[in-house]
DSSP file (Angstrom, degrees, kcal/mol; ACC not computed):
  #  RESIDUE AA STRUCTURE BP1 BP2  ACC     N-H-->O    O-->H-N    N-H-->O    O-->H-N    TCO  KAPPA ALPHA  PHI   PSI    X-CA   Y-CA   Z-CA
    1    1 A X    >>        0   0    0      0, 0.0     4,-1.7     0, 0.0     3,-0.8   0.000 360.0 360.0 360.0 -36.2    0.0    0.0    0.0
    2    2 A X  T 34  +     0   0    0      1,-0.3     5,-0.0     2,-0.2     0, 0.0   0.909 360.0  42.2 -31.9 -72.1    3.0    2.1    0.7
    3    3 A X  T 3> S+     0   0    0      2,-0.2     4,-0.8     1,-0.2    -1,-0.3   0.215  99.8  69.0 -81.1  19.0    4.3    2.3   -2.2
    4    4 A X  H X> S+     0   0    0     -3,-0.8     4,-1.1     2,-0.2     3,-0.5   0.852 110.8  46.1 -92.5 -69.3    1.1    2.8   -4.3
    5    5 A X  H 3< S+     0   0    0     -4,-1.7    -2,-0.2     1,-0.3    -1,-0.1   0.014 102.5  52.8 -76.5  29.2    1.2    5.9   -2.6
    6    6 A X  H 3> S+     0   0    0     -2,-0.3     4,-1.9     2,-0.1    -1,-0.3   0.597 108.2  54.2-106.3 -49.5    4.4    6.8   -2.9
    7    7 A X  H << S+     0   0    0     -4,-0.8     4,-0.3    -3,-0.5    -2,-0.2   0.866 107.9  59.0   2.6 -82.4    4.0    6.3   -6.9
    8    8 A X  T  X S+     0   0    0     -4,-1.1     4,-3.2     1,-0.3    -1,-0.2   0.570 102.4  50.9 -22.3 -66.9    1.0    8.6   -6.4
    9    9 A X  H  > S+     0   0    0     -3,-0.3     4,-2.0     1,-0.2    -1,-0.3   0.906 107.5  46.0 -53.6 -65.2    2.9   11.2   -5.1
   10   10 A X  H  X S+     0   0    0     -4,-1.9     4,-1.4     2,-0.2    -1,-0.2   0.686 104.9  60.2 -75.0  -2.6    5.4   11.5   -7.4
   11   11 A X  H  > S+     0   0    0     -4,-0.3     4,-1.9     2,-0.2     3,-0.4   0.918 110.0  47.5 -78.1 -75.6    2.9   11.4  -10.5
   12   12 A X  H >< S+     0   0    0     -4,-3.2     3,-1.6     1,-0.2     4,-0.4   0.810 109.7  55.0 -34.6 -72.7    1.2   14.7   -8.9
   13   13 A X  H >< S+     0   0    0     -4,-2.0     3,-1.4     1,-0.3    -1,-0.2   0.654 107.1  46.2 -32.4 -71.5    4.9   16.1   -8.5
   14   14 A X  H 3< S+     0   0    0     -4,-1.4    -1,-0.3    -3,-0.4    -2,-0.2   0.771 114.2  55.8 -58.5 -46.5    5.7   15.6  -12.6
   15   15 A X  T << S+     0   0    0     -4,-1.9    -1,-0.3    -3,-1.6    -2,-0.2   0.481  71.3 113.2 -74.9   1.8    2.0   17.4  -13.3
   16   16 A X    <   +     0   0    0     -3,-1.4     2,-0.3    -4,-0.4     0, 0.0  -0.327  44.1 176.7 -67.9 166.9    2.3   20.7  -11.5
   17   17 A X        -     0   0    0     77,-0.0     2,-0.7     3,-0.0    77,-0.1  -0.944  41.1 -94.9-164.0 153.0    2.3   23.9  -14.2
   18   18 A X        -     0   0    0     -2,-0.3     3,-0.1    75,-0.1    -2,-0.0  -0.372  46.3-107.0-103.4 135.4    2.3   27.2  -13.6
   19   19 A X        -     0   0    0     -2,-0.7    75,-0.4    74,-0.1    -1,-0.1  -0.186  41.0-102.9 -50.7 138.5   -1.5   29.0  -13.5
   20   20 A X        -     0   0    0     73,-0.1     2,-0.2    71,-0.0    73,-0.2  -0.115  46.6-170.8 -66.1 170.7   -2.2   31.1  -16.4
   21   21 A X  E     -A   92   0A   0     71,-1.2    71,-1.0    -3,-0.1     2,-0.1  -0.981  29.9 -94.6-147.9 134.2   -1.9   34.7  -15.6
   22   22 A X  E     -A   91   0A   0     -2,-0.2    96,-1.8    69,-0.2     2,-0.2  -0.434  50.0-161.0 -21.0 124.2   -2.7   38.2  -17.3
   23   23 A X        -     0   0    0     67,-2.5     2,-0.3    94,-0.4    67,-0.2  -0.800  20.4-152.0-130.8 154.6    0.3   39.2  -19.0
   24   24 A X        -     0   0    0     92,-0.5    92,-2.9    -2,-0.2     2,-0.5  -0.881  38.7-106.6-117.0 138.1    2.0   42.9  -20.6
   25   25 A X  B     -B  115   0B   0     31,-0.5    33,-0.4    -2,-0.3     3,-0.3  -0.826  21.2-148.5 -79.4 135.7    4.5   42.7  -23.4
   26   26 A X  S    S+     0   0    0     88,-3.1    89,-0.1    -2,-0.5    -1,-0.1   0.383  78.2  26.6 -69.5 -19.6    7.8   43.3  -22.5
   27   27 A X        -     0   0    0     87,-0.3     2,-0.9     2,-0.1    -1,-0.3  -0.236  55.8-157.7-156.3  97.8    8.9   44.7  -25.4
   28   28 A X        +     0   0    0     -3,-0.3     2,-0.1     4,-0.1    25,-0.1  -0.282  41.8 148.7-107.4  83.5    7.1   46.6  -28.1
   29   29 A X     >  -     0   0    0     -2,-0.9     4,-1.0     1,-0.1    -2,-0.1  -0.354  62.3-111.6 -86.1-172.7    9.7   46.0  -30.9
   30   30 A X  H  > S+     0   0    0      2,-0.1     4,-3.0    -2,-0.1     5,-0.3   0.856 120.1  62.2 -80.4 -34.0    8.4   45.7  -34.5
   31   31 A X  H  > S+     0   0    0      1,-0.2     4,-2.3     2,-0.2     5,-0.1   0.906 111.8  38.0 -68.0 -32.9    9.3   42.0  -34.5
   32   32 A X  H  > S+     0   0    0      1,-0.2     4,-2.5    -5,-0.2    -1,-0.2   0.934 116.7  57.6 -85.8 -26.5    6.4   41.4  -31.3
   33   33 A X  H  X S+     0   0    0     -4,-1.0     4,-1.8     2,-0.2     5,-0.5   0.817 105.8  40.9 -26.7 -57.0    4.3   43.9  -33.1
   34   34 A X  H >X S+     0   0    0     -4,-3.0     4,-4.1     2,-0.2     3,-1.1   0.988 117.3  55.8 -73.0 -46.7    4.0   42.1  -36.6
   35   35 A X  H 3X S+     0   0    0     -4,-2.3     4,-1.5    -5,-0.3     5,-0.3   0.952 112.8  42.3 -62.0 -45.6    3.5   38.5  -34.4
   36   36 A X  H 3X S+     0   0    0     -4,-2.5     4,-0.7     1,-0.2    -1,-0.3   0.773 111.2  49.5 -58.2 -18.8    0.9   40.0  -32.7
   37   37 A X  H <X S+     0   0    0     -4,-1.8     4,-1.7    -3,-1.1    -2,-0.2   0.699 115.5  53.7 -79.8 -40.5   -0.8   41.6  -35.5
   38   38 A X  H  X S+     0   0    0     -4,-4.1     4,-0.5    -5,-0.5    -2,-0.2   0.611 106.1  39.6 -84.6 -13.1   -0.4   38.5  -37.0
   39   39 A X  H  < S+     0   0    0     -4,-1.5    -1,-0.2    -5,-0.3     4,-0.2   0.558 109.1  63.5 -99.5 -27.8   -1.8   36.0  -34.8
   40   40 A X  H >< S+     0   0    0     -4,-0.7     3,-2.4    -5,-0.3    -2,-0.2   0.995 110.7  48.6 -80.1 -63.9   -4.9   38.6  -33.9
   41   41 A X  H ><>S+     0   0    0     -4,-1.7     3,-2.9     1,-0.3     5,-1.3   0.682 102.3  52.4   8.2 -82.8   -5.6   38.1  -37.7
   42   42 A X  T 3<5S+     0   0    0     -4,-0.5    -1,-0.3     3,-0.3    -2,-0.2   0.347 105.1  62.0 -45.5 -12.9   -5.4   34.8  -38.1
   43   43 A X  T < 5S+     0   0    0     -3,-2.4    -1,-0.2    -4,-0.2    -2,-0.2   0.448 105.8  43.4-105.4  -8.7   -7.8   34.6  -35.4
   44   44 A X  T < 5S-     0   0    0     -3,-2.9    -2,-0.2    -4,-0.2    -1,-0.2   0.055 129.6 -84.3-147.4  52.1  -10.2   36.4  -37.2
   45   45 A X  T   5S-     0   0    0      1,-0.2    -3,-0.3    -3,-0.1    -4,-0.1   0.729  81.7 -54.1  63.5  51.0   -9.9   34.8  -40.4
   46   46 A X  S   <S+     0   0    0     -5,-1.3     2,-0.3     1,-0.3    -1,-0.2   0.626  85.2 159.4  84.1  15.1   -7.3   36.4  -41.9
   47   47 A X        -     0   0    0     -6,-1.1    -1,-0.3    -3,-0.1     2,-0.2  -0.548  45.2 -91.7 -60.0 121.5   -8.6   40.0  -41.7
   48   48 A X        +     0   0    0     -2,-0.3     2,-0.3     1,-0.1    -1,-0.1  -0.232  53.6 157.0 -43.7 112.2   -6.3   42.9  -41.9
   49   49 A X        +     0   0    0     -2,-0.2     2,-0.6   -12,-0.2    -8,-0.3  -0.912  27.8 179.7-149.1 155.9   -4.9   44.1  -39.3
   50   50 A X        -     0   0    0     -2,-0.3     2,-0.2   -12,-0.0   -16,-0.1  -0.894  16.8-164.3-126.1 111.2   -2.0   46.1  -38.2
   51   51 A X        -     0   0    0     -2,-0.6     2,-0.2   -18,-0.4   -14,-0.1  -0.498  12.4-156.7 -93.9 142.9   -1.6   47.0  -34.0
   52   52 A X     >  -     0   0    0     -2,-0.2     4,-0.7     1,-0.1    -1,-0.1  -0.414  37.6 -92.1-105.8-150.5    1.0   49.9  -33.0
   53   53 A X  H >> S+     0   0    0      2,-0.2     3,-1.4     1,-0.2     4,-1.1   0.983 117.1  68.0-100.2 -68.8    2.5   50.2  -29.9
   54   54 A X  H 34 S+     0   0    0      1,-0.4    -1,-0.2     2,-0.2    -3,-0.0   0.707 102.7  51.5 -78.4 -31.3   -0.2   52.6  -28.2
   55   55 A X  H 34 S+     0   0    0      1,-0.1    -1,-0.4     7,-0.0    -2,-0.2   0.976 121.3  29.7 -79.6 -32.9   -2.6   49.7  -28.3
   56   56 A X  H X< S+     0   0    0     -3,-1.4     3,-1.2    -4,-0.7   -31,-0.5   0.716  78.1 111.2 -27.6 -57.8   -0.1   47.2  -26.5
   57   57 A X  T 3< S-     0   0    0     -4,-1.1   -31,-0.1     1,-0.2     3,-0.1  -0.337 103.9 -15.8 -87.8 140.5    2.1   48.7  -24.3
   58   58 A X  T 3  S+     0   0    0    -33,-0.4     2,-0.2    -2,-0.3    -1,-0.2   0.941 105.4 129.8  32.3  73.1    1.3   47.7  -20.3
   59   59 A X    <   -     0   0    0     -3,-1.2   -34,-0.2     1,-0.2    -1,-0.2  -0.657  47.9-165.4 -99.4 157.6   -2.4   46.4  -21.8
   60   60 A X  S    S+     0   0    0     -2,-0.2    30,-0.3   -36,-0.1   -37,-0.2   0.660  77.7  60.8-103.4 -54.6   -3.5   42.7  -20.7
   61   61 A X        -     0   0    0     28,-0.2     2,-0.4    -3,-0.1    28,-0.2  -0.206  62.3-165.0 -47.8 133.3   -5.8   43.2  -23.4
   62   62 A X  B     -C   88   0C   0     26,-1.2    26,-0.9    -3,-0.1     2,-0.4  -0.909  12.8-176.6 -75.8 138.4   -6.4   43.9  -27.1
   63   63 A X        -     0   0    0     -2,-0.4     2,-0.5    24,-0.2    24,-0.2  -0.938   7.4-165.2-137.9 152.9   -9.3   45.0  -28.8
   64   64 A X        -     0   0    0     -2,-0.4    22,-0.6   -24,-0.0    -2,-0.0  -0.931  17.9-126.1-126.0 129.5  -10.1   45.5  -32.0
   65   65 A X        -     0   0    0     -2,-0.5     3,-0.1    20,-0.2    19,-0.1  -0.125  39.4 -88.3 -65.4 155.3  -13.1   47.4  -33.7
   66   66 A X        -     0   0    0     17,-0.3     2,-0.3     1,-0.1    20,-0.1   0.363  50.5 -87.9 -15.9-171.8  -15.4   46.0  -36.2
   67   67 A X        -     0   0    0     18,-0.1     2,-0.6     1,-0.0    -1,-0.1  -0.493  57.2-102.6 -80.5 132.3  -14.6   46.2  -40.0
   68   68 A X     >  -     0   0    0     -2,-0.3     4,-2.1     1,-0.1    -1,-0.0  -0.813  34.1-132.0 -80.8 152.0  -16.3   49.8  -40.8
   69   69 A X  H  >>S+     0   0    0     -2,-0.6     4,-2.7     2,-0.2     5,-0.6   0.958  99.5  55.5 -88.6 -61.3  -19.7   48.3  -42.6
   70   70 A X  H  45S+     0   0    0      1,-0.2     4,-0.2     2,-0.2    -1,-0.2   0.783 104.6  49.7 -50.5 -13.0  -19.4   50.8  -45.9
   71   71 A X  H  45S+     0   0    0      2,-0.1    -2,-0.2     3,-0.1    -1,-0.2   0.904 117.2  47.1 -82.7 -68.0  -16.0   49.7  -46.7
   72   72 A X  H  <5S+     0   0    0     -4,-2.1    -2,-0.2     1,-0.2    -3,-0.1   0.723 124.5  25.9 -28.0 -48.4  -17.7   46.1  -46.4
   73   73 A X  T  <5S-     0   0    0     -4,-2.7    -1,-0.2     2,-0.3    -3,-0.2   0.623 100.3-124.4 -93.2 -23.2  -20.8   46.6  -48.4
   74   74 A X  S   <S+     0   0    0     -5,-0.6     2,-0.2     1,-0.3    -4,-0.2   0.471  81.8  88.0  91.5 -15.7  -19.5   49.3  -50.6
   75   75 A X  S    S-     0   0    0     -6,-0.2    -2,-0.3     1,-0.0    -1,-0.3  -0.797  82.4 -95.2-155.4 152.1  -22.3   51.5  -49.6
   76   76 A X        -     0   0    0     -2,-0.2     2,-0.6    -3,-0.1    -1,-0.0  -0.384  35.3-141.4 -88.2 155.5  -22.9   54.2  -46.8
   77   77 A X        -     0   0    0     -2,-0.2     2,-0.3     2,-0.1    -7,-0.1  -0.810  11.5-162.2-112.0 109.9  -24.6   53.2  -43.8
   78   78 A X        +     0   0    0     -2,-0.6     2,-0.2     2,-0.0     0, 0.0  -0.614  62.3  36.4 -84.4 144.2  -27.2   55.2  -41.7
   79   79 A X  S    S-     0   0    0     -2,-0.3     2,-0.3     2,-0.1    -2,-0.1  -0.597  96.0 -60.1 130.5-179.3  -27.8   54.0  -38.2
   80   80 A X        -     0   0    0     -2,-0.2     2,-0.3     2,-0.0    -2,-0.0  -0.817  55.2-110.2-108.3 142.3  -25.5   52.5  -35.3
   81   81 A X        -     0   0    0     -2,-0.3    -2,-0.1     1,-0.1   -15,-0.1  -0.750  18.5-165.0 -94.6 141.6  -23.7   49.2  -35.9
   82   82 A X        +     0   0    0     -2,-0.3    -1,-0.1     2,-0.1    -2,-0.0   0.866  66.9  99.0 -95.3 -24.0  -24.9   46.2  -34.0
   83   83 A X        -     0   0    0      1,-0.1   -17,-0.3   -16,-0.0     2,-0.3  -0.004  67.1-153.1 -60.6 116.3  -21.4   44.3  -35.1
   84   84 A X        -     0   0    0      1,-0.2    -1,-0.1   -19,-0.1    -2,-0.1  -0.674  14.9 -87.4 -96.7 150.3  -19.1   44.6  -32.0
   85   85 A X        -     0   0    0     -2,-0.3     2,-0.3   -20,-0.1    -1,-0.2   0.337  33.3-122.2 -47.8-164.5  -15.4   44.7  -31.4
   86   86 A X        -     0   0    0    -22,-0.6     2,-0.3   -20,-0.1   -20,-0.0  -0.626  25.9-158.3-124.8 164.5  -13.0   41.5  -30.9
   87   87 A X        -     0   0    0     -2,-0.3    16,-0.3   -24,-0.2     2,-0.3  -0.816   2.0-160.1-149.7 172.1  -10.8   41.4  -27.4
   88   88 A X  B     -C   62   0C   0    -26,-0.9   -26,-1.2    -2,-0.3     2,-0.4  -0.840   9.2-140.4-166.7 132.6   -7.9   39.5  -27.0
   89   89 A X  E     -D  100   0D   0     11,-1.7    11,-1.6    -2,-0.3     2,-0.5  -0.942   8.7-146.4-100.6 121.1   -6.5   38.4  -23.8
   90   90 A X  E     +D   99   0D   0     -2,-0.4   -67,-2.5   -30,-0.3     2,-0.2  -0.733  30.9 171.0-107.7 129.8   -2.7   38.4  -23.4
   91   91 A X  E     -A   22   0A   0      7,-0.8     2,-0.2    -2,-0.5   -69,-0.2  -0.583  22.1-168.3-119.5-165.9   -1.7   35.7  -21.2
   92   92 A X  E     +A   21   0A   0    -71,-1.0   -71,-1.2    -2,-0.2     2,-0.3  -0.942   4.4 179.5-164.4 142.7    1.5   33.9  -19.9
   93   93 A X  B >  S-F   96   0E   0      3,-2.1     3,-0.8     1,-0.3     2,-0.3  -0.700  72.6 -42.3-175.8 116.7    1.8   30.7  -18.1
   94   94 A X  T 3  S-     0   0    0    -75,-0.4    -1,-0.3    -2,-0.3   -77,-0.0  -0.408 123.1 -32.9  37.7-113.7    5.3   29.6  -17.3
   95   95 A X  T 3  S+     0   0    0     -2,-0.3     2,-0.7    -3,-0.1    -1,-0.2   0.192 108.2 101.6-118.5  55.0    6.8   30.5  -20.5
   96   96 A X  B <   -F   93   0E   0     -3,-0.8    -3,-2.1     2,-0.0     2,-0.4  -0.986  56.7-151.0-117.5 143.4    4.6   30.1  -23.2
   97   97 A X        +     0   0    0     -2,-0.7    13,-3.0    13,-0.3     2,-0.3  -0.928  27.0 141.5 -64.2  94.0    3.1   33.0  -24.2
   98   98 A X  E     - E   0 109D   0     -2,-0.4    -7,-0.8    11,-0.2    11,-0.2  -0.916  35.5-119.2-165.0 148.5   -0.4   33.4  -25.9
   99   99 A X  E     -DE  90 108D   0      9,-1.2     9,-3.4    -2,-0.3     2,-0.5  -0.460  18.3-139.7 -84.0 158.1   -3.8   35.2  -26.5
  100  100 A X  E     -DE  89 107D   0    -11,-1.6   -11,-1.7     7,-0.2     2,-0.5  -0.980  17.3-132.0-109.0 121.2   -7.5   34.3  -25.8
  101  101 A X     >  -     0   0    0      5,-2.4     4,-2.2    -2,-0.5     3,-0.3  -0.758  17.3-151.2 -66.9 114.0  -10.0   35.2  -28.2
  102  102 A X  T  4 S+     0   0    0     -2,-0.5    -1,-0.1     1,-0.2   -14,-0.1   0.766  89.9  41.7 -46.1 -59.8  -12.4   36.6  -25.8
  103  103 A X  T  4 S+     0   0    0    -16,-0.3    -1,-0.2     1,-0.1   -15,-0.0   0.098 133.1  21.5 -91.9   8.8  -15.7   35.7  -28.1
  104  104 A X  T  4 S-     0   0    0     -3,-0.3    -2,-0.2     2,-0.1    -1,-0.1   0.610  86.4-138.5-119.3 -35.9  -14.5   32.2  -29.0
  105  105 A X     <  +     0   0    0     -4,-2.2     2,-0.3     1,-0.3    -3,-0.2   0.474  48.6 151.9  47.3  34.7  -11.9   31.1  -26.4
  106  106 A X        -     0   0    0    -63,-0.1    -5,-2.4     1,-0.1     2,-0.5  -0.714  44.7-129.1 -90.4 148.4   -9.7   29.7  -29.3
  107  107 A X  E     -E  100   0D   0     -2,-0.3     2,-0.4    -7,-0.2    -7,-0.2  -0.893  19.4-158.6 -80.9 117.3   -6.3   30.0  -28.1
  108  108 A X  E     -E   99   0D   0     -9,-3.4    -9,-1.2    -2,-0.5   -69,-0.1  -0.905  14.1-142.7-125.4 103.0   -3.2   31.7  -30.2
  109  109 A X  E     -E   98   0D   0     -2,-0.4     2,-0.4   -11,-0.2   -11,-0.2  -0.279  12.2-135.2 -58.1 151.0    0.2   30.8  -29.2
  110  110 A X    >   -     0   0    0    -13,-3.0     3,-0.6     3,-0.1   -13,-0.3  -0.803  15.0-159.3-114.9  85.5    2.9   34.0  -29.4
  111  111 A X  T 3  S+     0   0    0     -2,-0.4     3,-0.1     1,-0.3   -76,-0.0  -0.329  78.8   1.1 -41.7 121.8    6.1   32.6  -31.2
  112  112 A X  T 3  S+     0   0    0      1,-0.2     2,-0.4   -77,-0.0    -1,-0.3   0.871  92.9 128.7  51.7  55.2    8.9   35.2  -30.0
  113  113 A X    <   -     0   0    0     -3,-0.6     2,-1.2   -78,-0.1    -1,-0.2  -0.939  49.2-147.0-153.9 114.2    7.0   37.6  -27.8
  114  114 A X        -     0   0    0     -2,-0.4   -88,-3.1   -87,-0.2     2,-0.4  -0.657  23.2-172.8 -97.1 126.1    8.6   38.2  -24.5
  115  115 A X  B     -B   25   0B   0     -2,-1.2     2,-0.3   -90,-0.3   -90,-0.2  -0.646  18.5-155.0 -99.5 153.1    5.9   38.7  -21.8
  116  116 A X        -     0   0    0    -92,-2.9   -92,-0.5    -2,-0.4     3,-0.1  -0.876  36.2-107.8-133.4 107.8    5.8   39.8  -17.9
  117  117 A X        -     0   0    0     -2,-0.3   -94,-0.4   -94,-0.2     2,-0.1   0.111  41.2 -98.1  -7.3 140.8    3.1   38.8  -15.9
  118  118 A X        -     0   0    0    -96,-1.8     2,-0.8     1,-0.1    -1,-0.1  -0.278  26.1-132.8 -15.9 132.5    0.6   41.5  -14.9
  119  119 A X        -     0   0    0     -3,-0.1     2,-0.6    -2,-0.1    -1,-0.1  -0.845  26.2-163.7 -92.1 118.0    0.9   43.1  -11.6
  120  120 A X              0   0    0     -2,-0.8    -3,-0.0     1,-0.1     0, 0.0  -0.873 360.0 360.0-122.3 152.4   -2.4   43.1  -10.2
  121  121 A X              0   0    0     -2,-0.6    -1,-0.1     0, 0.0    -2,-0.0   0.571 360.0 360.0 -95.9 360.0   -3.4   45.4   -7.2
C-alpha cells in the first residue's frame, strides 16, 4: 500500500504547471508587433490588421473594432452598428506565451513575444 502511494505522489509532482496569468508585453519591438498583428488576424480569419505600440504597451488586453460596414458593403450606412469589437487576452503561463480570443476562447500561441506577468493590485 505504501508504495502505491508513494507512486502517487510523485505522478502529482511531474504534473504541477504554472497557472495562467494576465500578462504585458515586454517589449514593443516591431518583431512582437508584426507577431501580434499577426496572430490577432489569423484569429479572425485572416482579416487585416496592423496593432502599434499605443494599443499594446502595459495592456493585458487587445481589442479590435469591427470592419467599418461601408468599406464592407460598398455603400454608406445610416444608423448604429450592431457588429461589435474583438478582445484578445494576453496571457503567460510559465513561459509560453499566448492570447485568448475573448468571443471564441480559441487559443493563439505567441512565437517570439517576450511577456511579464501583470501586476495586479
Amino acid at each position: 500500500m505504501g508504495t502505491i502511494l508513494l507512486g502517487a505522489a510523485r505522478l502529482t509532482a511531474c504534473q504541477t504547471t504554472a497557472e495562467p496569468a494576465p500578462a504585458i508585453v515586454s517589449k514593443t519591438s516591431p518583431d512582437a508587433l508584426k507577431t501580434l498583428s499577426m496572430a490577432v488576424s489569423s484569429a479572425l480569419g485572416n482579416r487585416d490588421v496592423v496593432l502599434t505600440p499605443g494599443q499594446i504597451e502595459g495592456r493585458t488586453s487587445i481589442t479590435v473594432p469591427p470592419l467599418d460596414l461601408a468599406r464592407r458593403r460598398g455603400a454608406l450606412i445610416d444608423g448604429r452598428s450592431q457588429i461589435r469589437p474583438d478582445h484578445f487576452d494576453i496571457m503567460k503561463a510559465g513561459p509560453r506565451a499566448y492570447l485568448i480570443h475573448r468571443e471564441t476562447g480559441k487559443e493563439i500561441d505567441l512565437k517570439g513575444v517576450t511577456l511579464k506577468t501583470a501586476v495586479t493590485p
